[in-house]
C-alpha positions as CSV (number, residue, x, y, z in Angstrom):
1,X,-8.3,15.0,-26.2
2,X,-10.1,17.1,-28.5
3,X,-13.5,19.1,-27.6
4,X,-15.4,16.3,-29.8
5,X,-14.3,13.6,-28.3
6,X,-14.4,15.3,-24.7
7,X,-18.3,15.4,-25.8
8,X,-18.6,12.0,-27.1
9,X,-17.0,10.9,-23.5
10,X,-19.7,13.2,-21.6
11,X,-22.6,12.0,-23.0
12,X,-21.4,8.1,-22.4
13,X,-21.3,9.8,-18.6
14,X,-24.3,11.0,-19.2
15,X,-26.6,7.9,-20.5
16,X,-24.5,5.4,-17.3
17,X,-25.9,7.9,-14.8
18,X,-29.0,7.5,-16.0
19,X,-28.8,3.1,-15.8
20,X,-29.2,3.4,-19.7
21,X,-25.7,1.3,-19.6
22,X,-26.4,-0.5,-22.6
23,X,-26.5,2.7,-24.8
24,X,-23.2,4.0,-22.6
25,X,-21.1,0.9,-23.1
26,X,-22.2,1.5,-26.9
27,X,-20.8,4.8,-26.8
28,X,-17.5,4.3,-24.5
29,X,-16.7,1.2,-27.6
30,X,-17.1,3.6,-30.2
31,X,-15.3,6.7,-28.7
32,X,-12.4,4.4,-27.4
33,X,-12.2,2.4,-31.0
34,X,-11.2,6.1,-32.3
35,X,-9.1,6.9,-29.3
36,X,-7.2,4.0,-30.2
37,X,-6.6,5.1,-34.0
38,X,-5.4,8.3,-33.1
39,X,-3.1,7.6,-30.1
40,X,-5.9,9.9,-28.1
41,X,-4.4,8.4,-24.7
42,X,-6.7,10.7,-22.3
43,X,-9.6,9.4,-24.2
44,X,-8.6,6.4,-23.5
45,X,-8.0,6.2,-20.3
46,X,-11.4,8.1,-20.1
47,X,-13.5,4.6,-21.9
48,X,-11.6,2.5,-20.6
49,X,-12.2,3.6,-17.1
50,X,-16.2,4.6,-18.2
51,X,-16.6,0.9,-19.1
52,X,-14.8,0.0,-15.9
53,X,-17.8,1.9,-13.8
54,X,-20.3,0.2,-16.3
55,X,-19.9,-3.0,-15.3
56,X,-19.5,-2.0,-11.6
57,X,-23.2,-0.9,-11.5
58,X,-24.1,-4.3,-12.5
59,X,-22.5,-6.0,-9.8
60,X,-25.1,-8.4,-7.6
61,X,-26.9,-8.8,-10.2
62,X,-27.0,-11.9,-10.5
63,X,-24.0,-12.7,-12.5
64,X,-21.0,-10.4,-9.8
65,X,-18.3,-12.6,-10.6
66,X,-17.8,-12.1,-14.0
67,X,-18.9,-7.9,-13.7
68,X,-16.3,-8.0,-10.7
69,X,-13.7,-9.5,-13.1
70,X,-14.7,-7.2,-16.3
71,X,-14.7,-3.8,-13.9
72,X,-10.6,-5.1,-12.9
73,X,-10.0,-6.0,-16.3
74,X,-11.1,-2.4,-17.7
75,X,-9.8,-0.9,-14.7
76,X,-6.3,-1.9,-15.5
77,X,-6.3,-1.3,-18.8
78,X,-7.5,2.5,-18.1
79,X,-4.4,2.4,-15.2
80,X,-1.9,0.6,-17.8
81,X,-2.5,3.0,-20.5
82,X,-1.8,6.0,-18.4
83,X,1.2,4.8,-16.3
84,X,2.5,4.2,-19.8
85,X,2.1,7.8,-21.3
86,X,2.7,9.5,-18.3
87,X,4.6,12.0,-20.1
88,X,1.4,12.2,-22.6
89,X,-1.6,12.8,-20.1
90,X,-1.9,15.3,-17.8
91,X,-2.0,14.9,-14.4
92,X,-5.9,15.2,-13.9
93,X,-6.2,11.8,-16.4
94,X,-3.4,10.3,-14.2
95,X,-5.3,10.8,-11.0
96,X,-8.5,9.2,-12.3
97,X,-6.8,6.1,-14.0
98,X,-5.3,5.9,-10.4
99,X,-8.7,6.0,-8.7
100,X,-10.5,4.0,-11.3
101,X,-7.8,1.3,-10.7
102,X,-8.2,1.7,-7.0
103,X,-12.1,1.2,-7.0
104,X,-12.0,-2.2,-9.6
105,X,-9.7,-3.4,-6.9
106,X,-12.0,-2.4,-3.7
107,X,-14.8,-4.1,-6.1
108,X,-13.0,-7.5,-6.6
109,X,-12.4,-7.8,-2.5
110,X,-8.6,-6.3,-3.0
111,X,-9.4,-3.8,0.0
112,X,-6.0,-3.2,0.6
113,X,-4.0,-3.0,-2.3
114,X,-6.9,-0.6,-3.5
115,X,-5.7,1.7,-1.0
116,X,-2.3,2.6,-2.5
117,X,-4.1,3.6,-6.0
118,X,-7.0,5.9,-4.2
119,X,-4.0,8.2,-2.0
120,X,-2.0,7.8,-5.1
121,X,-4.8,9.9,-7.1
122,X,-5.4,12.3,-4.2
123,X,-1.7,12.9,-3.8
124,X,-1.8,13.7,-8.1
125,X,-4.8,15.2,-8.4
126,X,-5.2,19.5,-9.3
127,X,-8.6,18.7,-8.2
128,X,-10.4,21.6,-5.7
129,X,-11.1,21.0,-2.2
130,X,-14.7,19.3,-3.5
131,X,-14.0,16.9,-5.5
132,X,-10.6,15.9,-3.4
133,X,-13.4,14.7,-0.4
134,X,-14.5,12.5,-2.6
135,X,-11.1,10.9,-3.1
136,X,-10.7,11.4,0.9
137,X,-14.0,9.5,1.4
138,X,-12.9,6.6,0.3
139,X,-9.9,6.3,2.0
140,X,-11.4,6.6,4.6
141,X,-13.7,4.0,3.8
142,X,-10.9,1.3,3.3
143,X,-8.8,2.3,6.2
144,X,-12.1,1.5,8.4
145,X,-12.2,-2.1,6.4
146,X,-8.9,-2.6,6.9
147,X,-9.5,-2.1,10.7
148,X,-8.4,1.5,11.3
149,X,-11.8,2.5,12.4
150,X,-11.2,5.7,14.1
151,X,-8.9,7.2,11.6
152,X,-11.4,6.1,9.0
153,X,-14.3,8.0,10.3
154,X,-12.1,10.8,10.6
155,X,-11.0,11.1,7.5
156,X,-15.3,10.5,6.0
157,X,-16.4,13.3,8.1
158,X,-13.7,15.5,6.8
159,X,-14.4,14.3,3.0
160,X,-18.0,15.2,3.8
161,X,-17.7,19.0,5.1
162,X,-14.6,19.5,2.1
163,X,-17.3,18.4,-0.3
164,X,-20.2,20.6,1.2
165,X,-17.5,22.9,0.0
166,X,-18.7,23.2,-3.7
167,X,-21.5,23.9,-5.5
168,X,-24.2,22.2,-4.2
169,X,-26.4,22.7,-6.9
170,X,-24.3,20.4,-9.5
171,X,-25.2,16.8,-9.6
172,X,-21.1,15.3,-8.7
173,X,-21.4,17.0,-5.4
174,X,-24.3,15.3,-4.6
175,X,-23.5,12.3,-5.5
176,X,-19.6,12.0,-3.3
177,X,-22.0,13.8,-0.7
178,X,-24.8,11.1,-0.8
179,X,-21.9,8.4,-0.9
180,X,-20.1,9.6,2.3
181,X,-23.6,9.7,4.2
182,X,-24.3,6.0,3.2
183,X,-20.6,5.0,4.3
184,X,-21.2,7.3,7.9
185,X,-24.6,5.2,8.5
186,X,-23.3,1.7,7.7
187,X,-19.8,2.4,10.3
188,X,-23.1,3.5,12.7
189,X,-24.8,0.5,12.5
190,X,-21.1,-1.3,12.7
191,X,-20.6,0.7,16.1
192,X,-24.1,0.1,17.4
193,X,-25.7,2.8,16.6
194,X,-28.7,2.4,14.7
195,X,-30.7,5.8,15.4
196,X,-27.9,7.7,14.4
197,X,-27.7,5.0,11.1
198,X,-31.1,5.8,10.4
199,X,-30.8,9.7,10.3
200,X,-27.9,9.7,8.1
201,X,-29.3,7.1,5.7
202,X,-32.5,8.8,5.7
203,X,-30.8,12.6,4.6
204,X,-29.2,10.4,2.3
205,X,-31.9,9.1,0.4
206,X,-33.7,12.8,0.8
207,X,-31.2,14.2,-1.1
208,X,-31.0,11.9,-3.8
209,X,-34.7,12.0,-4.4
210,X,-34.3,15.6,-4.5
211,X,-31.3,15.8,-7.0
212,X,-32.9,12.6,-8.9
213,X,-29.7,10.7,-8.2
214,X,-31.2,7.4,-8.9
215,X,-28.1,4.8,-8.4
216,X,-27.4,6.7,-4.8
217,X,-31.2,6.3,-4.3
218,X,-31.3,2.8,-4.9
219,X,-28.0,2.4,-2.7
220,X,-29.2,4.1,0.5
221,X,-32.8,2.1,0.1
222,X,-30.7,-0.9,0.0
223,X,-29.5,0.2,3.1
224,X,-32.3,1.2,4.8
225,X,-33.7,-2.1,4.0
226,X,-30.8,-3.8,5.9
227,X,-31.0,-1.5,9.2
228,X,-34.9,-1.7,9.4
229,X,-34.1,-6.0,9.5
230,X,-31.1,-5.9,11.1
231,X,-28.7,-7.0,8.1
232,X,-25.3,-6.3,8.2
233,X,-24.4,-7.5,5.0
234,X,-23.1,-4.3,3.1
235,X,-21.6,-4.3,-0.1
236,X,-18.3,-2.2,-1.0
């Protein structure tokens, strides 16, 4: 992937992150119509798995079946493409095709098959210790779906103090850190124990209005919302 195309990618990044998702699926089209054309595989795997976390962010919406189905379908495609060319992309591209896979499955309610694709990526990932927690998180977040709540929680607050390992003045950091507080408040309010839920979602949502992380923000209000009335039903 060439440094044009790597900047063409970034700003698609760059305008989902900030809800403009119309203008990012416009750009992840365009960049992946040229990908295509030029056998640019990483790029690829990049739009396809961009568009993927597009139409995640519009799930419960109003219309979550069919932005369930269209996150899998892009998903896949961003998995297919790099299991394909294995021998083309380098093992960074591999780990994220892996995880993007992994989360369109934990979107469409395949908890544990989604597991396989998230250890896969850690496992292949030259990642640092940061952005590996973030990986780690959701593990751990499955495994306490799937019913292995101890090990789960384990394995969340470990993501969260590896994480704490970066720099936590970039906005990714903040964003896996945010994402393992609102997972460590809802397994509290799962175990009973709401005050405890309330702190963490409340740092939560501190931190994202302070680092303007407006999709976390929104996520942890949800939250809130849910404890404060004594909802327990929590999305992915």
């Amino acid at each position: 992937m060439n440094k044009e195309m790597e900047e063409r990618l970034a700003k698609a990044n760059t305008l989902r992150e900030e809800e403009k998702y119309g203008d990012s699926a416009k750009e992840y089209t365009e960049a992946l119509l040229d990908c295509v054309k030029l056998s640019d595989f990483e790029g690829m795997v990049h739009a396809l798995g961009g568009m993927s976390l597009v139409f995640k962010h519009q799930i419960g919406k109003g219309e979550s079946e069919i932005f369930k189905r269209l996150t899998l379908a892009y998903a896949h495609e961003s998995y297919k493409v790099a299991e394909e060319n294995k021998d083309k992309v380098n093992p960074y591209i591999l780990s994220i095709a892996y995880r993007v896979y992994g989360d369109g499955l934990l979107m469409s309610g395949k908890t544990e098959e989604s597991l396989k694709y998230f250890e896969d990526s850690l496992a292949t990932t030259p990642a640092d210790r940061c952005e590996k927690g973030n990986l780690k998180a959701h593990i751990g977040g499955i495994k306490y779906k799937l019913g292995q709540k101890e090990q789960g929680l384990k394995e969340i607050r470990e993501a969260l103090a590896d994480i704490r390992t970066g720099n936590m003045s970039q906005y990714a950091p903040r964003v896996w850190e945010t994402g393992c507080l609102n997972k460590l408040a809802i397994a509290s309010v799962f175990d009973g124990k709401k005050e405890e839920a309330l702190a963490l979602i409340n740092e939560s949502i501190e931190i994202a209005k302070t680092h303007n992380l407006s999709i976390r923000l929104r996520e942890a209000e949800e939250i809130l919302e849910k404890i404060n009335t004594g909802r327990t039903d929590f999305g992915v």
